[in-house]
C-alpha positions as CSV (number, residue, x, y, z in Angstrom):
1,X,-12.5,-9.5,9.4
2,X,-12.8,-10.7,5.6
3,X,-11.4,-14.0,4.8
4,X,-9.1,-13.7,1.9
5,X,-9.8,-16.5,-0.6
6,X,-7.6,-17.2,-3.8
7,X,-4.2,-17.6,-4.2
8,X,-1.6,-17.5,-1.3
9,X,0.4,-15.4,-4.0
10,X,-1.8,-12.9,-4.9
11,X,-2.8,-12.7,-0.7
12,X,0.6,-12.5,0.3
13,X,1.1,-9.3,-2.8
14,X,-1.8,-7.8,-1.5
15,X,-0.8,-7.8,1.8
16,X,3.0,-6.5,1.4
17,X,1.4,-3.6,-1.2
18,X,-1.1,-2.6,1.7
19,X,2.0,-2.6,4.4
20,X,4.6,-0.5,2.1
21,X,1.3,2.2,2.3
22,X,0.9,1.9,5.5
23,X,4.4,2.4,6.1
24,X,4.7,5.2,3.8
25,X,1.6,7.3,5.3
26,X,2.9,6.7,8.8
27,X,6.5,7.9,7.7
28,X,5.4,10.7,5.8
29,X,2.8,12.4,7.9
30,X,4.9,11.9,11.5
31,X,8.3,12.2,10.4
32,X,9.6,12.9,7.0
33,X,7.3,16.3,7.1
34,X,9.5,17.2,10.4
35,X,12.5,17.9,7.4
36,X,10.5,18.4,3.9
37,X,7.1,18.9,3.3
38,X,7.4,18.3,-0.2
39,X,8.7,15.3,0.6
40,X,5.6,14.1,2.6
41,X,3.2,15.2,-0.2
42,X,4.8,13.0,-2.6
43,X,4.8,9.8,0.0
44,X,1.4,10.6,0.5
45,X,0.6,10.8,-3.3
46,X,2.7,7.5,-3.8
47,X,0.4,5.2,-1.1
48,X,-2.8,6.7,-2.3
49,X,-1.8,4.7,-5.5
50,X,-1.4,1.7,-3.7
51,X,-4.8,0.7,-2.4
52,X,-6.1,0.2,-6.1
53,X,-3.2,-1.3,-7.2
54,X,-3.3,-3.8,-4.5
55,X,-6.8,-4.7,-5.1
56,X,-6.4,-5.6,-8.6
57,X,-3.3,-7.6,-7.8
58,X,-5.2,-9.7,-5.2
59,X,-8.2,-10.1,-7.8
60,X,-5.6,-11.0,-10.5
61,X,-6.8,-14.5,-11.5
62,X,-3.7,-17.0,-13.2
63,X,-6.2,-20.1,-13.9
């Protein structure tokens, strides 16, 4: 496993940016497209966003 290096801020960012996707890929594809697929194709669009964006928050240097 990588060790994350820089701040504990930006790691701890990172980290809750990479959980909300988790979270939304696991809710939409096993129980939000049980009611409205729609509704699962937008969660899904939303945390496919989320990787990048969490990658340039953790490389997001404040010197």
């Amino acid at each position: 496993m990588p060790k994350l290096t820089g701040r504990p801020g930006n790691q701890r960012a990172y980290l809750l940016i990479m959980g909300a996707c988790a979270t939304l890929i696991i809710l939409a594809w096993f129980v939000v497209r049980l009611f409205s697929v729609p509704a699962a194709i937008g969660m899904s669009a939303v945390a496919a966003v989320l990787p990048p964006v969490a990658a340039i928050v953790a490389n997001n240097r404040q010197d």
